[in-house]
C-alpha positions as CSV (number, residue, x, y, z in Angstrom):
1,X,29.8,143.3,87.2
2,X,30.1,143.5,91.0
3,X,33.7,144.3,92.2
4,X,34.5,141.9,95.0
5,X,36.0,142.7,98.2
6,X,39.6,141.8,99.1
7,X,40.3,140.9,102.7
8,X,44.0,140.3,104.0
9,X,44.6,138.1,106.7
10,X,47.9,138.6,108.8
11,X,49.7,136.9,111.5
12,X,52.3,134.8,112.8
13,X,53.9,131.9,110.7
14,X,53.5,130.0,113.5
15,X,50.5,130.2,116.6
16,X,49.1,128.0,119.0
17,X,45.9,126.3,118.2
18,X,43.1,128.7,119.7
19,X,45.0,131.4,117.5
20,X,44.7,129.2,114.6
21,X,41.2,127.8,115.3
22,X,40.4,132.5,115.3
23,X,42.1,132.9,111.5
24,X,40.3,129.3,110.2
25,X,36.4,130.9,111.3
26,X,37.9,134.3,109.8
27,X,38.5,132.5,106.5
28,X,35.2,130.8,106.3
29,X,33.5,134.0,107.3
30,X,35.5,135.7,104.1
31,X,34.3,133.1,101.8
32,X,30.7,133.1,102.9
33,X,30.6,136.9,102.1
34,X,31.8,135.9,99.0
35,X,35.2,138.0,99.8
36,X,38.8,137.1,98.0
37,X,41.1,136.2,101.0
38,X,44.9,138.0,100.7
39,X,47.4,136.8,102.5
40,X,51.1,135.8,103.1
41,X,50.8,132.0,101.6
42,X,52.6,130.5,104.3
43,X,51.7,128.7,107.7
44,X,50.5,129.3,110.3
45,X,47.7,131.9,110.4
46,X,48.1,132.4,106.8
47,X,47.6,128.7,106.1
48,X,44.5,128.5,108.9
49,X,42.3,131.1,107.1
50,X,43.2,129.2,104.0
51,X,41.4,126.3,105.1
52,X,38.8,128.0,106.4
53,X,38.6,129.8,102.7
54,X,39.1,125.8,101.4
55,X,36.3,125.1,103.2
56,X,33.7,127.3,102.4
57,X,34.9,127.1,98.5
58,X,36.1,130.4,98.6
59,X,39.0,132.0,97.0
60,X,42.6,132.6,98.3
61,X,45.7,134.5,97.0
62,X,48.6,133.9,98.4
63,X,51.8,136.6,97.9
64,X,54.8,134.8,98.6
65,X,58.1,135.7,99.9
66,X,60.4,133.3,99.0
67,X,60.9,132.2,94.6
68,X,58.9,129.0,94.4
69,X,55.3,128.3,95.0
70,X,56.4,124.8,96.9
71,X,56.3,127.1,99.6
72,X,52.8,128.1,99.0
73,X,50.3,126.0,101.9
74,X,48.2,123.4,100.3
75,X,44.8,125.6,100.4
76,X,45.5,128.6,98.5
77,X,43.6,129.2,95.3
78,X,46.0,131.2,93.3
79,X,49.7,131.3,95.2
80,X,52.0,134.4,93.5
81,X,55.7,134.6,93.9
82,X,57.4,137.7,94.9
83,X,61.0,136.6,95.4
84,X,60.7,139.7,97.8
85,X,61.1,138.4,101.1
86,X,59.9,140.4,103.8
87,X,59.5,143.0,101.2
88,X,56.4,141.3,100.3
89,X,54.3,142.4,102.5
90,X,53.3,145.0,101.3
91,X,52.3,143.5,98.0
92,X,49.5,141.6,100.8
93,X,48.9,144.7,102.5
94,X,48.2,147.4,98.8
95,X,46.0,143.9,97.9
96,X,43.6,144.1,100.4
97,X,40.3,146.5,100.9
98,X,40.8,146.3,104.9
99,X,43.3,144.0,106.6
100,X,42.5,141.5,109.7
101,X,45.6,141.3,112.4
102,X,45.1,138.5,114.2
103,X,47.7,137.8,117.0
104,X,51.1,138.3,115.2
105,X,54.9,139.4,115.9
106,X,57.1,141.5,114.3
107,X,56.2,140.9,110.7
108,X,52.4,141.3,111.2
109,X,53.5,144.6,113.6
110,X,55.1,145.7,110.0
111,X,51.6,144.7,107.7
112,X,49.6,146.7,110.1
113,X,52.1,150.0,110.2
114,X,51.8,149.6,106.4
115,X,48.4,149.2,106.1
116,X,48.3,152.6,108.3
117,X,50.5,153.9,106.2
118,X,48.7,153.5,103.5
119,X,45.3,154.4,104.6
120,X,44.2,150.8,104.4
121,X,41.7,149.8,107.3
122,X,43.1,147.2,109.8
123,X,41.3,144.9,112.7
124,X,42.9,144.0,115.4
125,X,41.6,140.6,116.4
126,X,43.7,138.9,119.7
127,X,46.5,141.4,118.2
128,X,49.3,144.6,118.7
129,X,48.0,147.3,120.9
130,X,49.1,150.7,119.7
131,X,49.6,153.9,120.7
132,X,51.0,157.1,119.1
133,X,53.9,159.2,120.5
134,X,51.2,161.8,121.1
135,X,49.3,159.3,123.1
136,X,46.8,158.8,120.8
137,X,45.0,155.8,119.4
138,X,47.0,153.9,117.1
139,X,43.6,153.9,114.7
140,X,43.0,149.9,115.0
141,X,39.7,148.8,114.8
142,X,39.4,145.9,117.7
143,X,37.5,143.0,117.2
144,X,36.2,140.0,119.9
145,X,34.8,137.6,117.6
146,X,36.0,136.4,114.3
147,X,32.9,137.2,113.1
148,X,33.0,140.6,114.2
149,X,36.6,141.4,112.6
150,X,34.8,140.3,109.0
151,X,32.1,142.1,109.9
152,X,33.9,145.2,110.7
153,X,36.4,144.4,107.5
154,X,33.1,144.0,105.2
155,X,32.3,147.5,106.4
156,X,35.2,149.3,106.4
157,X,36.5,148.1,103.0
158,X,33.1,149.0,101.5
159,X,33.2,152.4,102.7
160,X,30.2,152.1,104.9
């Protein structure tokens, strides 16, 4: 049995429409690869690559924060609650094979460290710019497409 690929999807709960319009094509390009979508469960950019997931007939997990799945957007597939908060994050980050930033604030800032962290590929799509204290690259992989971000998560998650 083929293992699928896990792709997380972070960003702001809220974003203005070209951001959103970015994480809907990122979700459709997930499904059509025949990738699970991770993400947070809520609005926003979560809920937008959702409905691009929706769309194509994909799946998508969801990892709440909060303790009730009324939270949860209407286009998720499977919508887990963590009753975590904040601390939830990195439930959606340890989920994922490689992690797409798109825009974000603070709370996307903390997925990507994680995903670092963790030695989790991440692809910065419209997103946080990093540098190290050394000066060094803050080991993003950036993206100008939504096409290009899967593309890049497909590769990166499957060890290419």
């Amino acid at each position: 049995m083929e293992q699928k690929l896990y792709i997380g999807v972070i960003g702001s709960a809220e974003a203005p429409p070209e951001i959103l319009e970015m994480a809907r094509k990122v979700g459709r390009e997930i499904a059509k690869r025949g990738a699970i979508l991770v993400c947070g469960g809520r609005g926003g950019v979560m809920e937008a690559a959702a409905k691009g997931v929706w769309e194509e007939g994909g799946l998508a997990v969801g990892i709440l924060p909060g303790t009730t799945r009324k939270e949860a957007n209407p286009y998720l597939s499977v919508a887990v609650v963590t009753g975590m908060g904040e601390a939830r994050n990195a439930v959606v980050v340890r989920s994922s094979d490689a992690v797409i930033a798109i825009s974000g604030g603070y709370g996307t800032l903390s997925e990507i460290a994680l995903a670092l962290k963790m030695g989790i590929p991440v692809i910065g799509l419209n997103t946080w710019q990093l540098t190290a204290p050394d000066g060094s690259g803050g080991h993003l992989l950036l993206a100008k497409s939504p096409e290009e971000a899967v593309s890049l998560a497909w590769r990166v998650a499957d060890g290419e």
